[in-house]
C-alpha positions, 0 to 999 in steps of 0.5 A: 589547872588555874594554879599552874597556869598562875605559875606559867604567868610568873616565871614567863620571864625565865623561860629556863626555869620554867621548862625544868619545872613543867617536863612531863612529870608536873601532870603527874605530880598534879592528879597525884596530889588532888587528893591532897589538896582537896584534903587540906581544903577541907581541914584549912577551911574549918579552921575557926575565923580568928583563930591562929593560922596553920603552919603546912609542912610538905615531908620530902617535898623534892621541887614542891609542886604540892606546897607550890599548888596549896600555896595557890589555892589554900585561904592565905589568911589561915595559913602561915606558912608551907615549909618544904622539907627534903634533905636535898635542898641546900643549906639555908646559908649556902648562895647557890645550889651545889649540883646535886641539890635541888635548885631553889630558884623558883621559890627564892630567884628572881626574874630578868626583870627583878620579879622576886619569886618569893614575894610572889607566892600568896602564902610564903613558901620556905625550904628546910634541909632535913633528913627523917632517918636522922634522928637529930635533923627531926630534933632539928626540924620540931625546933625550928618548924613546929615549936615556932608555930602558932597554929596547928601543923598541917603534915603532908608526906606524899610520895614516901619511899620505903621506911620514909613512911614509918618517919613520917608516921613517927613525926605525926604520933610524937607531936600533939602540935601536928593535927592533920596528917595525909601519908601517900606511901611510894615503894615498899621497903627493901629487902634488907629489913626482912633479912635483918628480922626486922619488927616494923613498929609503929604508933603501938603496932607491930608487923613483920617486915617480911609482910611487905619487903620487896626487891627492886626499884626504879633507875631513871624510868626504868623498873628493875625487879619482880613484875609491878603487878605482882606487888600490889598484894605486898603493897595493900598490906603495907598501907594497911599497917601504916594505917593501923600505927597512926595516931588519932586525935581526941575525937578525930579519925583515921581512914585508909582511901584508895583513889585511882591516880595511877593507871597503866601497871600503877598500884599505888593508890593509897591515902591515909588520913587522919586527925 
């Protein structure tokens, strides 16, 4: 709650900008990401005194209430920076967001009255325009994130549609540089991959993609498919297979947690962490 109320102190001057970033979906965004945060807590606190800091890279990040929030409150001295990825933010070179990309102003604008948000952020917040389905922006991505971190990689992937998760989890297992992974998956594939025969592999691990397809899917608020409480089964066995194609780490570990934060015909509480 501090964190966002920092926020509302910063862009009190762009009364604008900030009505876009607080709609109803910023407190759902917030308990949602609890988890998260804590999780990154722990693992950034351990981090040795002296050793070199943490590089956060937040996968489909959309506007980035999570980077903005571990911005807050994570120990500035051990992290580096967080890199806010989605394959709608603009080019880095553009001047100004097309309509249909996210609009940046709060990490790069400024204020009526020459705050410069960027500045403001206690650990740098940066975008990086990249598509996980695109086999040469993830090239793109390790060349100009990972391989130019210091420290470990801190890989956050919150809220991933459907085989956005297998890329997440790809990333995660073909990169030693990545030490900390929490994976909160959103929708269940699509029925295409089942009528294709398609194999989900992953990390070693096979599965049918049958198991855990599903029609349907959301336009706007409103959900257009099979009843949502009937997915929930499909849904356990997908979080559980994406558990089972996570690497692990020398002496690390890999859990897959349940955590209550949706309510109200919500069934996607899954957490997968490992290191």
């Amino acid at each position: 709650a501090a964190a966002v109320v920092r926020w509302r102190r910063r862009f009190s001057g762009n009364p604008k900008l900030w009505q876009r970033l607080a709609k109803d979906r910023l407190v759902k965004e917030v308990i949602e990401c609890a988890p998260v945060v804590a999780a990154t807590l722990d693992f950034v606190n351990a981090i040795p005194d002296g050793d070199p800091p943490a590089t956060v890279v937040d996968l489909c990040s959309g506007k980035g209430y999570l980077a903005m929030l571990l911005s807050e409150l994570l120990p500035p001295e051990k992290v580096a920076r967080v890199v806010l990825v989605d394959k709608a933010w603009p080019m880095q070179n553009q001047e100004a967001p097309l309509p249909h990309q996210i609009n940046w102003d709060h990490i790069y604008g400024s204020s009526p009255d020459g705050v410069d948000y960027f500045e403001s952020w206690p650990i740098s917040l940066r975008t990086s325009k990249q598509d996980l389905k695109c086999k040469s922006s993830v090239r793109g991505m390790v060349k100009h994130v990972f391989d130019r971190a210091e420290g470990p990689i801190v890989l956050l992937a919150v809220h991933l549609c459907g085989i956005l998760s297998l890329r997440a989890l790809d990333v995660f297992n073909s990169h030693p540089s990545c030490k900390f992974l929490v994976l909160k998956p959103c929708c269940l594939p699509g029925m295409v991959h089942a009528k294709r025969d398609e194999i989900f592999t992953v990390g070693g691990h096979s599965f049918d993609s049958k198991e855990v397809c599903s029609a349907g899917k959301f336009r706007g608020d409103k959900w257009y498919g099979p009843p949502r409480n009937t997915m929930k089964p499909k849904f356990d066995r997908w979080a559980q297979n994406l558990a089972a194609g996570c690497a692990v780490r020398g002496a690390g570990a890999r859990t897959l947690e349940h955590i209550s934060v949706q309510e109200k015909g919500g069934y996607q509480n899954a957490y997968v962490f490992a290191e």
